[in-house]
N, C-alpha and C positions, 0 to 999 in steps of 0.2 A: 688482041686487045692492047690498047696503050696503056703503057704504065705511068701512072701519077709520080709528078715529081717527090711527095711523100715517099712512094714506093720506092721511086729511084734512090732518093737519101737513105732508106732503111736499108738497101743492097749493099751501100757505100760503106754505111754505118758496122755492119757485121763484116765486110773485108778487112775493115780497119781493126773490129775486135779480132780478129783471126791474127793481120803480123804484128799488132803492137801486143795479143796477152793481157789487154788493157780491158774489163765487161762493162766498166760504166768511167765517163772522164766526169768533172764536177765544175771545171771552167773552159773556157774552150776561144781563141783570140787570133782575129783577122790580124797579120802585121802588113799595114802600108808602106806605099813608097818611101824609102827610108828607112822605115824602122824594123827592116830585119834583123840591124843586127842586137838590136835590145832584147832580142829573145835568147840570146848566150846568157843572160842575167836573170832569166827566170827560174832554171834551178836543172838539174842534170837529165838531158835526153838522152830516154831508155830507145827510143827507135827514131829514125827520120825515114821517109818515103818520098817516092815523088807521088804529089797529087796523080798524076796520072795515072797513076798504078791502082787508083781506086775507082768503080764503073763511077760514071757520071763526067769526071773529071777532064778539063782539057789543059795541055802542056801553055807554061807561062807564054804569054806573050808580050810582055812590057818589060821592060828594063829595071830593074829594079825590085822584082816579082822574080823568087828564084824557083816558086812553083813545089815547094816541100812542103811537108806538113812533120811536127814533130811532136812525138809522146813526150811529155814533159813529169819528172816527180818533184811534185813542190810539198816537204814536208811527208803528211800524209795524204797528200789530194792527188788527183790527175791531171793533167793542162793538158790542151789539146791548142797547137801554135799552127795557122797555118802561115807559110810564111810567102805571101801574094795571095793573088786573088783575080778574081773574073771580072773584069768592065764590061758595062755595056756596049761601049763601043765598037768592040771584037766583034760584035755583029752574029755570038750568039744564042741571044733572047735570055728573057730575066730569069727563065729558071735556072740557066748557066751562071748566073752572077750572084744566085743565092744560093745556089747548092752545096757549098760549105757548110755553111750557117744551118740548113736543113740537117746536112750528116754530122753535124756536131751535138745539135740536140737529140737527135736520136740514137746520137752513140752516148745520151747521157747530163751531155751539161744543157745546167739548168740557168746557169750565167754565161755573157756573151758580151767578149769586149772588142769593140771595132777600134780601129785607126788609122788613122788616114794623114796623107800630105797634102796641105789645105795653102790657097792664097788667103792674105788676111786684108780681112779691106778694115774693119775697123782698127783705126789707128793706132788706138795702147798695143796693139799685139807685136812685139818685134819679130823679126826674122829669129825661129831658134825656137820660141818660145810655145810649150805646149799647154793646149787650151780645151777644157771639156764642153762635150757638147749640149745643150741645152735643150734645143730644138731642132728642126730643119724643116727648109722648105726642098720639095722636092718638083724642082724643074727639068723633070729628064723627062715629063710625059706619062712617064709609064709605071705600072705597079707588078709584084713578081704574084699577088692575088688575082683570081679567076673565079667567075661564080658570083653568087651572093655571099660571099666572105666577108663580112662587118668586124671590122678590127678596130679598138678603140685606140687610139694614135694620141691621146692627151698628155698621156708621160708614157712617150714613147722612151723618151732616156731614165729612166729607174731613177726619183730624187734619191732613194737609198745609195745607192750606187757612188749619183756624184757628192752626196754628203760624206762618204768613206774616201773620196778621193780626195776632199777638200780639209778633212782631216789628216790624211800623210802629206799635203802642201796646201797649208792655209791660202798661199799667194796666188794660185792656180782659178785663172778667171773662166768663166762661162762664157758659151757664144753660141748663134745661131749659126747652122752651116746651111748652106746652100749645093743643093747637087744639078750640075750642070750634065749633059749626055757627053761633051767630049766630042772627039780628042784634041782639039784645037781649044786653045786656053783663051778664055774671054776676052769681049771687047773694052774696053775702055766705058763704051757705052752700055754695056751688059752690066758690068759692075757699078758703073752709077745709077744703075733701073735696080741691083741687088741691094744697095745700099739704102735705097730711098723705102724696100719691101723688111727692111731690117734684118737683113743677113751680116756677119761679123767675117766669116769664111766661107769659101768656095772653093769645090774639089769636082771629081768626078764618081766620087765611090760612096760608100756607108750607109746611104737612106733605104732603098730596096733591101739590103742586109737587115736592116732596123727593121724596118717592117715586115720582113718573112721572120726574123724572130718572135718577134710579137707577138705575130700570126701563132707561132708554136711554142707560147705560152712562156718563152725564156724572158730573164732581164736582160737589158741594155743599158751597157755604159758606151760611150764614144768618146775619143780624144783625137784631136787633130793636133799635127804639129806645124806650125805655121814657119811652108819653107821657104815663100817669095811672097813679094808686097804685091797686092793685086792691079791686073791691067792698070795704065794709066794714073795710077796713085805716086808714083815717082819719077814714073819718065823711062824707067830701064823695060827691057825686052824680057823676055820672058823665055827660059827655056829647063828642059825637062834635065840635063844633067846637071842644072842649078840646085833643082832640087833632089834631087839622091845625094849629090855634096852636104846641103845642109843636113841633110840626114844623118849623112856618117859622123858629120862633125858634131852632131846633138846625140848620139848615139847613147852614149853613157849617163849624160842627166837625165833622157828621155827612158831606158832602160832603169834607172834604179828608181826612179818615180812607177813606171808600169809594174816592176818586179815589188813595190810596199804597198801599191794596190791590191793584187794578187793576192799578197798574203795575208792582205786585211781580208779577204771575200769571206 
């Protein structure tokens, strides 16, 4: 008999209480392109693993995705960092692209912070500047649900959530993200069809995440870091170690904004 991607995350789930020692985490956070190294700032890791080492799990394949996951002790809480993540584009199917997000909740957390490296089409967003997510439209086609699964998707981002986040940085603006399939970065013309459906950002990651949280009853916060101007909005080219650069060099205001969210949770 096939095993349900539930089942599968529950397998993952007790591997992981096995080498981290850890029986229940209480937050648990995707770090996107870029922003791994802001998880140095969240507070001392008792273990790191490679995703792989847990059933379900495939070895990174993007740059910038160093493919670990790390027990995190914040205070008195657990964090559970994964640090990369699964695209759809790898080509293998959504339950691969959510089954983090699955083995997080069921190792426990009941909050669930995504992030992501986003173009920013609306204007006020500079290059650098990190922006929470409000909504999203999800243009990849596809959902990581099967079945008759009626999930209510109206706040899918927890307003709790970004109201705690808009309290450790008053300045810290909202926006619609947009998920695109990848791996080729939009057209020019894509992004003026996004802009005109009222999208702020576009990436390739976080919505399918969102929504299998959802799905398993977790909050959702989301935060993009806006690493390039989107297609055609300036005129420059577009390219993928642009964006791991802005990252690194966002690293530190992006990590200590992520690490006073945390500990507000």
């Amino acid at each position: 008999m096939t095993r349900t991607p539930q089942a599968a995350a529950e397998d993952a789930a007790a591997e992981l209480r096995s080498r981290t020692g850890v029986d229940e985490y209480d937050v648990a956070l995707v770090m996107g392109s870029g922003w791994a190294p802001a998880a140095d700032l969240l507070g001392d890791s008792g273990h790191e693993l490679a995703a792989s080492d847990l059933p379900g799990f495939r070895p990174p394949a993007v740059e910038g995705h160093s493919g670990t996951i790390r027990s995190i002790r914040d205070g008195g809480r657990s964090v559970l960092a994964f640090l990369g993540r699964t695209h759809l584009y790898e080509g293998h199917g959504t339950d691969a692209v959510v089954h983090g997000v699955r083995t997080a909740v069921a190792a426990g957390a009941r909050t669930v912070v995504l992030t992501n490296a986003a173009g920013g089409i609306n204007p006020a967003y500079a290059v650098g500047s990190p922006v929470l997510i409000a909504d999203h439209l999800n243009m990849t086609a596809r959902s990581p649900l099967t079945g008759a699964t009626f999930v209510d998707l109206t706040e899918t981002y927890t307003p709790a959530l970004r109201e705690l986040a808009r309290r450790v940085d008053p300045d810290l603006p909202e926006g619609v993200y947009a998920a695109m399939p990848g791996p080729h970065f939009e057209t020019p013309a894509e992004i003026r069809m996004l802009r005109a459906m009222g999208a702020d950002l576009v990436g390739m990651s976080t919505v399918l995440e969102a929504i299998a949280a959802r799905e398993a009853g977790a909050q959702v916060l989301g935060l993009s870091l806006v690493t390039n101007i989107a297609a055609g909005l300036e005129g420059a080219n577009l390219d993928h170690e642009d964006v791991l650069a802005t990252g690194r060099e966002s690293a530190g205001t992006v990590g200590r904004l992520l690490a006073d969210i945390v500990a507000g949770l």
